[in-house]
N, C-alpha and C positions, 0 to 999 in steps of 0.2 A: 810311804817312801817309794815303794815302787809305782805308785801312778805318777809322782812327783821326777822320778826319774826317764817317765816314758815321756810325760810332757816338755822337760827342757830337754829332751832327745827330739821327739816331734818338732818342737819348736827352731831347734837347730836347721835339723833337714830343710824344717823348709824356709829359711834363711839362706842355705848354700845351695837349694836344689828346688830355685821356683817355678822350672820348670815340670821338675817332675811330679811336685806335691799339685800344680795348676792343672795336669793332667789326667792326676789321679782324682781330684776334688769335680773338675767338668764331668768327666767321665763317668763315675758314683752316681752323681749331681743328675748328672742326665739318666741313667739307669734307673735310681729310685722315682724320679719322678716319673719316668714309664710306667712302673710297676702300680706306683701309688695311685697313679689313675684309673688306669686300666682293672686294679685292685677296686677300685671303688663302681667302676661301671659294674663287671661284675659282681660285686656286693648289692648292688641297686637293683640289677637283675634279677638276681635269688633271693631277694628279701622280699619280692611280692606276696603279697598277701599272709607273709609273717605275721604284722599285727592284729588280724583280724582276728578278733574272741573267738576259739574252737573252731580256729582252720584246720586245722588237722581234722577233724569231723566233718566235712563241710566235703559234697562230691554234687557233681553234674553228673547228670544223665543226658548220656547222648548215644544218636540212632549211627549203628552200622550198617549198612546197604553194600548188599551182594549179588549187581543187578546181571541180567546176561550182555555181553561184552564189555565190561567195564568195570576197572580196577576197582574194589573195596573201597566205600567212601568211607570216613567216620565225620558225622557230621553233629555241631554241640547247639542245633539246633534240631528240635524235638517237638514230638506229637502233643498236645495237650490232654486227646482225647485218655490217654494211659492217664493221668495224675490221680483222679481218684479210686480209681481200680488199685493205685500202686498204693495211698494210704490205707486202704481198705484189707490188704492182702500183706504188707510190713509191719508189723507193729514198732519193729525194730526203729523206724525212721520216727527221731523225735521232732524233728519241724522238717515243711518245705513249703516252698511259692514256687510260681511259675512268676516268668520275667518279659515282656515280650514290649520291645523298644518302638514307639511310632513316632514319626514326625507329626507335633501337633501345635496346632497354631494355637500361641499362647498370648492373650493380653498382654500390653506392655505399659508405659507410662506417658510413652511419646505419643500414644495413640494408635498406633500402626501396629497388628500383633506379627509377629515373630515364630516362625518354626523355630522350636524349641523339642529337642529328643524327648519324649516323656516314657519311664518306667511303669510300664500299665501291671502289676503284682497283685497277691492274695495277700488279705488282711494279714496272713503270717510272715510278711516278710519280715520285719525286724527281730523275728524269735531264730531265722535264719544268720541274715547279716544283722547283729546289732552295731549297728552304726553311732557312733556318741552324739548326744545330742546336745542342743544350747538350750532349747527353749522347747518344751512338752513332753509329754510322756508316751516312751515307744508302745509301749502295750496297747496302750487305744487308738497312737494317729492315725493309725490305716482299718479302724473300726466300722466306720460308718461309708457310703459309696460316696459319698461329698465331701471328704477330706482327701487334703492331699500333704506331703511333706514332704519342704524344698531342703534347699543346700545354703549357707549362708550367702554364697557368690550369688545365687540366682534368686537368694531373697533383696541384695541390694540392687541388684541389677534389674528386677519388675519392680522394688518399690521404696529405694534408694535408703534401705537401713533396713539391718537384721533383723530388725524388731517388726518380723511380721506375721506372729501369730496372731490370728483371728483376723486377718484380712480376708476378704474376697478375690480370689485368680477364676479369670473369666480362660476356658480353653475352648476353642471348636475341633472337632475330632470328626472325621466322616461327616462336615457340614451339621455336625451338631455341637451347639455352642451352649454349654454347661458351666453354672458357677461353683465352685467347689470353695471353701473355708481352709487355710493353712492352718492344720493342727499343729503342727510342730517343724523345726528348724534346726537341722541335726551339720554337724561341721561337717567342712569342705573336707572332701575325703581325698587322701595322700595318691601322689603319682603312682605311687609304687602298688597300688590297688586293683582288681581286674574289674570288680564293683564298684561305678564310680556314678554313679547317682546326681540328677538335677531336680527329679522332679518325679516323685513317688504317687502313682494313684494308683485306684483299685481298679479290678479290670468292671468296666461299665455292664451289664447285662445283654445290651443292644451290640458290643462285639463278641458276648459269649455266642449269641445267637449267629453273627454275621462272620466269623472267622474260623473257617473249613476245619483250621489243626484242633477246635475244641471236641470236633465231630466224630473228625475222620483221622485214623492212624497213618495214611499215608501225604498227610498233610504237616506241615511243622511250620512254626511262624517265632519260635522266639525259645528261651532254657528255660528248665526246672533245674532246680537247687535243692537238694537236703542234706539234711544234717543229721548224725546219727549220735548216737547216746557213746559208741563203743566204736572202735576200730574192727572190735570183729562183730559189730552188729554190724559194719558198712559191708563187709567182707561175704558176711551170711545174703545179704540181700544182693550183691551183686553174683553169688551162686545160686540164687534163685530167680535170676532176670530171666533166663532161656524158658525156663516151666514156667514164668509168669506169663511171655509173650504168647506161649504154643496156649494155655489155655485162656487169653484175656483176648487177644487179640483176633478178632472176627473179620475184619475188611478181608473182602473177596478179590480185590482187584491185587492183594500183597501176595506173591505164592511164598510156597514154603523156602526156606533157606534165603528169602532176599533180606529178613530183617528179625536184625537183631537190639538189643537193648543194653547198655555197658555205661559204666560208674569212671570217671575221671577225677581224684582232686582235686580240689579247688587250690594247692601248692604247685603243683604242676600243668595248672590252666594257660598261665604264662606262653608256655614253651607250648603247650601243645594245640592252641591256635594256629599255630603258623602252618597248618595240614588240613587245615580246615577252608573247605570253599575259596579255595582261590590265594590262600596267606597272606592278606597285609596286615589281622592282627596278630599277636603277639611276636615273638622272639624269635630267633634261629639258635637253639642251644650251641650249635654247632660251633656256629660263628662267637658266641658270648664264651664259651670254652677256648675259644682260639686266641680271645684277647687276652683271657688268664693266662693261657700258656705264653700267648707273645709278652706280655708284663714283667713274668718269672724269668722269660727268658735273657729280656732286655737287659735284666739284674744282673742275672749271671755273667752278661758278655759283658757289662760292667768291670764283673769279679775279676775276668779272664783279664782285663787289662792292668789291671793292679795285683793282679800274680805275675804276669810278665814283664810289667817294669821291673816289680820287688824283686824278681831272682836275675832279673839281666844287671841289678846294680848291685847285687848283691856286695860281688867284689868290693865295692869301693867303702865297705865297714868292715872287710875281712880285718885290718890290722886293729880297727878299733875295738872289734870283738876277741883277736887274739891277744891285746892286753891287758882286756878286762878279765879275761880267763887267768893269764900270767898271776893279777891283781889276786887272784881267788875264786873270782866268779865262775858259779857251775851252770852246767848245760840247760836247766829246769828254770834256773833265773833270769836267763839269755831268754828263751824258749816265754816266758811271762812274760817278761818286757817287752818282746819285737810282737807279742800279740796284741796287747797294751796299747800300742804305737798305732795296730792295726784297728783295732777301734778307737781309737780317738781319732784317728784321720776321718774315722766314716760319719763321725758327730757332724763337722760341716760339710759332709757332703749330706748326709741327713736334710739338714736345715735347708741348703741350695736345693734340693729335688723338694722339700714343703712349699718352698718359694715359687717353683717351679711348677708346680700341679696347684697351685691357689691360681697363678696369672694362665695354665691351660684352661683349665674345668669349665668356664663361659664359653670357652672356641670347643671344646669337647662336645659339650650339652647340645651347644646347637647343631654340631655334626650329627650326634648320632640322636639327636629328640631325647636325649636325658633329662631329669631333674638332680643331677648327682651333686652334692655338697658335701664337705670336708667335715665330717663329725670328731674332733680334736678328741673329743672322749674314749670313741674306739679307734684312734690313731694312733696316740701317745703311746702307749703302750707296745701295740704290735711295732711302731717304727721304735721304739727301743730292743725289743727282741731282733727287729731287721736290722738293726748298727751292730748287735753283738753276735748274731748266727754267721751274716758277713764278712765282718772285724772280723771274726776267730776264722771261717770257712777259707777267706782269701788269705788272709797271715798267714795261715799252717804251714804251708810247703816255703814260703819267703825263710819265717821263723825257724824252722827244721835246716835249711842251708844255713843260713846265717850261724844260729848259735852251733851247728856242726863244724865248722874250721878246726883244723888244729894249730893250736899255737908255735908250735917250732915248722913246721912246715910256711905257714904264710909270712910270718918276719921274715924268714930264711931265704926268702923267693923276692926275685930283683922286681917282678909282676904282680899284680894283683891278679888273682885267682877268677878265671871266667865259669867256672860252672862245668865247664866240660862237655863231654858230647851230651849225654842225659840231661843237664839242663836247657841246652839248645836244641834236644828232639823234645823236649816238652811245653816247651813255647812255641814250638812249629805246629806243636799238635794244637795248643789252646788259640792260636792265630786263626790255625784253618777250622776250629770250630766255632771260632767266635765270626767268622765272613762267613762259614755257611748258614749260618745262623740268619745273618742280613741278609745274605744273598737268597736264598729261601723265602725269606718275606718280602723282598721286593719281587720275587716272580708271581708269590703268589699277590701281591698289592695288582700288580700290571694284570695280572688276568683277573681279580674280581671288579678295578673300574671299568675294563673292555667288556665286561658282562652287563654290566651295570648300564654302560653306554650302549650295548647290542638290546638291550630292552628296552630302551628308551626310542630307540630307531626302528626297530625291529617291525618286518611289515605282521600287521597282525591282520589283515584281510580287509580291513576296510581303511578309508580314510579320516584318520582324526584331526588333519588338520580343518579350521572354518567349520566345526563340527559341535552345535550345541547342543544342549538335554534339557529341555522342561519337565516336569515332570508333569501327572493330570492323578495319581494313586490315591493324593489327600482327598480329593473331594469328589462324588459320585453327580453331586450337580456340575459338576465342571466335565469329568469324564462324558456322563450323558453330551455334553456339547462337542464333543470331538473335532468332528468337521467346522465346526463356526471357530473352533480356536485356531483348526488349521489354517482355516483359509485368513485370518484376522491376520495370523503368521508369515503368511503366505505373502499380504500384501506389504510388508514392512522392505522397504528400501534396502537394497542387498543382500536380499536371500535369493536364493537362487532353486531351492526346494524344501519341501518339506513332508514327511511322512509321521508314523506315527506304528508302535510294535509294542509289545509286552515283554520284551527282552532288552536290556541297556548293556553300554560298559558298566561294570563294575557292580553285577546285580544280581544276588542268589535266584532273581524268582524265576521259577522255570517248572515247565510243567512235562513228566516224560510219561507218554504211552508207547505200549509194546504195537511194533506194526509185523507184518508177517508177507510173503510174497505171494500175492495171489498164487503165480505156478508152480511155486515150490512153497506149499504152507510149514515145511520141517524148518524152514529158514526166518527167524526170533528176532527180532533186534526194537532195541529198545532207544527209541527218540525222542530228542526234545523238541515239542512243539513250538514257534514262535508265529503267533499270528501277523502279520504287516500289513501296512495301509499301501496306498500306491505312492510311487514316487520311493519307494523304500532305498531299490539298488541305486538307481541316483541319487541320493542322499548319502547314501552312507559308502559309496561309491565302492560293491562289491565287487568281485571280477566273475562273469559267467564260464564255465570250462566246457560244459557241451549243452545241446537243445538250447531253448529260450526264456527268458524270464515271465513273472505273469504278465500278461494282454487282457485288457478291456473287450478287446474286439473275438477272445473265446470264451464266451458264457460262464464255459465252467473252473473258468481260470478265480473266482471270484464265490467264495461261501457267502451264503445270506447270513449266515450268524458265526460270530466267533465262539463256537464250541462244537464240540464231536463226542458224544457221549449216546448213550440207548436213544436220548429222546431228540438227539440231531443225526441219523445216520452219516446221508448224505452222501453225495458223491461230487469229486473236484481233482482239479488238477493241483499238483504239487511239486515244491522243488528242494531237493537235497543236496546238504553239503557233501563236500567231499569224503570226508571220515566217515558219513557213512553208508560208502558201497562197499567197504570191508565188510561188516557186520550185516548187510542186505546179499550177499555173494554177488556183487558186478566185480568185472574185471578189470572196467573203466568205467570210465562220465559216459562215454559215448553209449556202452553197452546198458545201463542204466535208463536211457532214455525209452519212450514212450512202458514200460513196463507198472503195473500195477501191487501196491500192496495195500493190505487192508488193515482195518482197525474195527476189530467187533463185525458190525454189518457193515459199517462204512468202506469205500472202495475209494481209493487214490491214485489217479495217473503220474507218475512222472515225468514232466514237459522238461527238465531242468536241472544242471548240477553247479554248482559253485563253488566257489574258493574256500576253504574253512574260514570262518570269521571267528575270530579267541576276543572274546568280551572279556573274558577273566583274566588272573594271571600267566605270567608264561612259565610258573613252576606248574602248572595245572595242564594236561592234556585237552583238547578241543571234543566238545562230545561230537557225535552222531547226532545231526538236526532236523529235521523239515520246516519247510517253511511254508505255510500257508495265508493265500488271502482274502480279504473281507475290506467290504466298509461298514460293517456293522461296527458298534460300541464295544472296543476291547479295554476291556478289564485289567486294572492295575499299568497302567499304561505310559509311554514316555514320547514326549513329541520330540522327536531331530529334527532340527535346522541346518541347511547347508546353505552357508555364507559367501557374499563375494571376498575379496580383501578388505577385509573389515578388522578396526581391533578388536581384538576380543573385551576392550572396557564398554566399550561404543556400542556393541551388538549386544552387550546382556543390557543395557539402559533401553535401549529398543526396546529390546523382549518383556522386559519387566514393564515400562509404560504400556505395553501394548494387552500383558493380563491386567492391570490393575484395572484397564476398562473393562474387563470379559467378568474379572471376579477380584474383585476391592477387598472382599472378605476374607479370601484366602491368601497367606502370604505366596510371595514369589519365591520356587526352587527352582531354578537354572544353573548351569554353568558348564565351562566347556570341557570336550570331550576329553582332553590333555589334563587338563586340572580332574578330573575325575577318575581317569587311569594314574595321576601322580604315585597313590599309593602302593600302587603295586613294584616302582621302581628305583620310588626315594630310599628308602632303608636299605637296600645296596649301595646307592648312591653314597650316602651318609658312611654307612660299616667302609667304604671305599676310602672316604677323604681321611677316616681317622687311620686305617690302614698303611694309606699314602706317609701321615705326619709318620706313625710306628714306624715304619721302616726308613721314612727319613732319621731319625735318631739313631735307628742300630748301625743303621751307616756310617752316622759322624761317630756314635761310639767305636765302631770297629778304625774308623782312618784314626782317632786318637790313640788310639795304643799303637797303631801299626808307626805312626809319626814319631812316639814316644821309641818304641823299639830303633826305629831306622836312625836317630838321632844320637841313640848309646852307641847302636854295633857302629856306624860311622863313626862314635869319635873312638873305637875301640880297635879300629883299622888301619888307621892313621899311618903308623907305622908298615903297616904288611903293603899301602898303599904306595906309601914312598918307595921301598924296595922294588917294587913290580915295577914302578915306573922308572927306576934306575936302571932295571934291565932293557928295559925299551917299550912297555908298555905305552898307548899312547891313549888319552884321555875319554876317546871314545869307547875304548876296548873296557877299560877302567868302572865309565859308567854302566854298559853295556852288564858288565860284570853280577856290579852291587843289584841294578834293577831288578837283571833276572832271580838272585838270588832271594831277595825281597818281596818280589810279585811269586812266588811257587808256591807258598801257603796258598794265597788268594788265588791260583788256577785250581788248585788239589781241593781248596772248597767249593769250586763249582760244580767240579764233577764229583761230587756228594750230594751238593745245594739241587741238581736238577731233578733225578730220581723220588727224590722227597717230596720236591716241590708241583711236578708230574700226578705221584697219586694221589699226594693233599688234593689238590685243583681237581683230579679227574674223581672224586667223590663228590665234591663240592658240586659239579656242575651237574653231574648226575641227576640232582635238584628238578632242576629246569626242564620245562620239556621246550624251551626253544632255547638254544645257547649255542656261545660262541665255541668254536674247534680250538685245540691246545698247538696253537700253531710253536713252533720251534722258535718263531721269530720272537717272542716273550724271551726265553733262555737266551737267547744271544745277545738279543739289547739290553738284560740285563746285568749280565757275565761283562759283556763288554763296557758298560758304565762303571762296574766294580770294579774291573781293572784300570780304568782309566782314571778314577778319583782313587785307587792306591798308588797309580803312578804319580799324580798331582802332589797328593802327602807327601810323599817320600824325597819327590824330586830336587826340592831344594837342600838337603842333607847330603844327598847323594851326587851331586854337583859341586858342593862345595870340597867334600870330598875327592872326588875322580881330579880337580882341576889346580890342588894343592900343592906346590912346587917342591921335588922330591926330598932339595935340603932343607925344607921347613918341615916336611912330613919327617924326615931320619930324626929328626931334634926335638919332635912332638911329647911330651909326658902326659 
């Protein structure tokens, strides 16, 4: 009986009141479906690596480095040479692998093979990650050194149908070209995974041999993974990393306190990527919590608009609820029903925000690089608790006025009953929390795209425009030819330089020795070496600040070999960046010049200082560098191209033609400097546009209620209108009036909205080591946009109003 009577009561309303029921269902409509998205991106977020069998067990080992002048690194790429020392001395650790990712050229079907990522691991990884499999059994596929095991994708994709175990996959690796047999075919592993696997092989013996991190501890080239039997087995052995390193770890070149050894789960890998060399993989918890919050929030400013229609109308059911009382009906009954009312309205606002986040979720996904889908199974449910916590949370206070009337007082009364002062300071209040609320996110929207866009502009020391990257790392017969690819490079129509260096955008590999000042040896600093070929600073187009760059025409501007170790003393001229005359004690570039520091026996001039160049991200500080050079054969190595106006489709076709002749064998890696740095800027980019949509909605949510409000108290004026204007009021005064009255929430939210939206941002940005200043001009173009789309809402209400002729206003009901 009583849902029967909340419904032909509902049903009524909104028959006599389609506007206010169209405002309260948009409004909802658009809140849940904020919510519900935003609910699901961070659901998708925090569900990483959920599924994985004994995640909870499952920790990385990654290296702390505490080097002198420069911040704490934690990096989750690690030494190899520790892995059997650490099985050796754990028992506690019930499985692990090492993981170490290489670009290798894989057989294909077109003929032409393909750089393909290949997971190079120990026979025990699937006792680590058990991955599900289609076809073989995990125990044995990574048994033997010639078995490998794909992914379903990339078994159709080499050999056009899943079914391919016991094929032959041809790979070349280090110009060595091995047939390996596919044991097994384990499924395409979920987005939402940090392990996500193409192609599983064992590590070869010829790179046990040839890669430094199996050697040497201060070497790292890729993770270790374990798994522990017990939480507090994980717990025991990460209290025992410190005494394993002090007595396992013999390299001479590591002193004491620069490294340490430390346990990460595999549940919070996710997030805690994004600290690691440079951030472009994983998350910003930060930001994935700010969407939850903005989601909840959007609800609530929702809520606030359907608490302030409900109690501004309240009046106009006072005599329907004082005769229901008269009839018999008690306070409790009243009090059930108007909640009753209050969740059934939210049912189709319900369904309008379903509708609503099914037609976003495609434009969502591709904003922010999602895989997010509406899982109806864990929806249903929670969006029925969200129709009934809402329904009751928003009715409460409408329901508590409503069935509070008293009967002989409202018949009694020629008016209907407005609420009083206290209902109209508490719609003032939920006004200016529900604008501060938008207004807050839209400062903070405007300063995370202007960050977003300052990094993408942002001089980073060299030139990326006309700016490409070969690479030469895959292959040591290609490296060996250095010079013959340069110059092949060289001759190709529209380049205009070319060099060649061991450091790129967007490239951990780096090599740092401690140098010291010949005159002052108390004086430490530890740099990163980058060898370069010539033509380097015109190619990559650096800026010099004092002395000169290397010269041909000073002997010692030029190393016979690219290395400095016991068995290359040597002596050479050398050039530093600017970051590091701090740490070398100059006081400038200038004072810097001709000055000597050494390394071991070796002795280095400094001819030269230069601009910082930020290869990495701009959340990352620029190290301390030197730069030296050679035409000798540099190791791991990357050719720049510097372009005329050229497109960039047109110049990799060049490039690409032009290796195929040098090396047929090896596939082609190029591409330009910009597509290469992308990652470091999109995922702001991306968190930006969906921020922008967020805050476009709590906008229109906040102008809906404020339109909905301005439209009662106007026609609620009517009268007080007509009098004023009878005395002499004249219609500008009138409008002048209501405006002001109407815009004072939405000033009194700003100056709440800015203070908030100030330290949010000034944390945020704090981030970054290059970022934009919190200029004022954000708060005001924003403040001033909110008042002017409140003035817009409002205006036509409040016009019709001000301009209503006084005997039409005296006789209004």
């Amino acid at each position: 009986m009583l849902i029967a009577n909340a419904l032909i009561a509902f049903y009524r309303s909104a028959l006599r009141h389609r506007l206010y029921v169209a405002l309260n269902v948009a409004g909802l409509g658009l809140g849940i479906a904020v919510c519900l998205v935003l609910s699901l991106v961070v659901r998708f977020e925090y569900g990483f690596d959920r599924q994985v069998p004994h995640a909870a067990l499952i920790q990385r080992m990654d290296e702390i480095w505490s080097l002198p002048s420069r911040a704490p690194m934690r990096s989750m790429f690690t030494t190899f040479a520790a892995y059997d020392p650490l099985r050796a001395d754990f028992p506690q650790i019930a499985a692990a692998t090492r993981d170490a990712q290489r670009d290798t050229a894989v057989d294909t079907s077109h003929g032409h093979p393909a750089m393909t990522v290949v997971h190079y691991v120990d026979p025990t990884f699937f006792d680590v990650f058990a991955l599900p499999m289609r076809d073989g059994d995990a125990h044995d596929a990574l048994a033997a050194p010639d078995r490998v095991a794909i992914s379903e994708s990339t078994a159709r994709r080499l050999f056009g149908t899943v079914d391919a175990r016991g094929r032959q996959l041809g790979m070349t690796e280090n110009d060595r070209r091995t047939l390996y047999t596919v044991s097994a075919v384990f499924r395409d592993v979920p987005r939402d995974q940090t392990m996500r696997p193409d192609i599983l092989a064992v590590f070869p013996q010829d790179m046990k041999d040839r890669m430094l991190a199996f050697h040497y501890w201060d070497s790292s080239s890729g993770q270790t993974w374990l798994r522990f039997r017990t939480a507090a087995d994980a717990a025991s052995v990460l209290a025992g990393l410190p005494d394993f390193v002090h007595r396992r770890m013999t390299d001479p070149e590591i002193k004491p306190g620069w490294f340490q050894l430390s346990l990460t789960p595999l549940l919070t890998t996710h997030f805690g990527n994004l600290q690691l060399f440079g951030g472009e993989d994983g998350s910003d918890r930060r930001v994935i919590d700010a969407l939850g919050i903005v989601g909840i929030l959007a609800l609530a400013a929702a809520a606030i608009n359907y608490v302030n229609l409900a109690t501004a109308r309240a009046g106009l059911r006072a005599r329907e609820v004082a005769l229901r009382k008269v009839l018999g009906a008690t306070r409790p009954q009243l009090l059930v029903q108007f909640l009753a009312e209050s969740v059934i309205l939210l049912i189709p606002c319900a369904l309008l925000g379903t509708a609503l986040a099914e037609i976003a979720l495609p434009f969502v996904n591709t904003m922010g690089g999602w895989a997010v889908a509406i899982d109806y199974g864990w929806l249903l449910p929670r969006l029925a608790l969200v129709v009934l916590v809402v329904g009751v949370a928003a009715g409460l206070y409408p329901a508590l006025v409503l069935s509070g009337y008293r009967p002989a007082a409202v018949l009694a009364a020629s008016r209907i009953p407005s609420g009083g002062r206290m209902g109209q300071h508490l719609r003032t209040i939920l006004v200016v929390a529900q604008f501060g609320f938008a207004i807050t996110f839209a400062i903070c929207t405007l300063v995370v795209n202007a960050q977003a866009a300052f990094i993408r502009q942002a001089d980073r020391g060299f030139r990326q425009d006309q700016l490409f990257l070969v690479s030469l790392e895959r292959s040591q017969q290609v490296a060996a030819r250095q010079q013959t690819v340069m110059e092949a490079l060289r001759a190709l129509p529209g380049v205009r330089s070319v060099t060649l260096s061991d450091r790129q955008p967007r490239s951990n590999n780096q090599s740092n020795e401690d140098f010291r000042r010949a005159d002052n040896p108390q004086i430490d600093a530890l740099l990163t070496m980058e060898w370069v070929a010539r033509d380097y600073r015109q190619t990559y187009g650096i800026t010099l600040l004092a002395g000169r760059w290397f010269d041909a025409a000073h002997g010692q501007d030029i190393s016979p070999t690219a290395r400095v170790d016991a068995r290359h003393p040597g002596t050479a001229n050398v050039v530093i960046n600017e970051r590091a005359l701090g740490p070398l004690g100059f006081s400038s570039a200038a004072a810097a010049i001709g000055h000597v520091v050494t390394q071991d026996a070796a002795r280095f001039t400094i001819v030269g200082v230069v601009r910082d160049v930020r290869f990495m991200s701009p959340r990352s500080p620029v190290e301390p560098q030197v730069y030296m050079r050679t035409d000798a054969v540099i190791e791991n190595s990357v050719v720049a191209v510097r372009t005329a106006d050229i497109a960039p489709d047109v110049m990799l076709q060049r490039l690409q033609a032009t290796w195929r002749t040098l090396a047929p064998e090896i596939p082609f890696t190029g591409e330009s400097a910009g597509s290469r740095l992308a990652p470091y800027y999109q995922p702001d980019q991306q968190r930006g546009r969906l921020f922008t949509l967020g805050a476009g909605v709590a906008v229109v949510i906040a102008c809906l209620g404020l339109y909905g409000l301005s439209s009662f108290n106007a026609a609620r004026r009517v009268h007080e209108i007509g009098i004023r204007k009878t005395l002499g009021a004249s219609t500008r005064d009138v409008l002048v009036l209501l405006a002001t009255q109407f815009l004072r929430p939405v000033l009194l939210a700003n100056l709440i909205a800015w203070p908030v939206a100030w330290m949010t941002m000034r944390g945020w940005l704090a981030g970054f080591d290059q970022r934009v200043g919190l200029s004022p001009l954000y708060f005001v173009v924003v403040s001033l946009a909110a008042t002017a789309l409140s003035l817009l809402t409002i205006i036509g209400q409040t016009l019709r109003v001000a301009r209503a002729e006084p005997a039409k206003a005296l006789r209004h009901e």
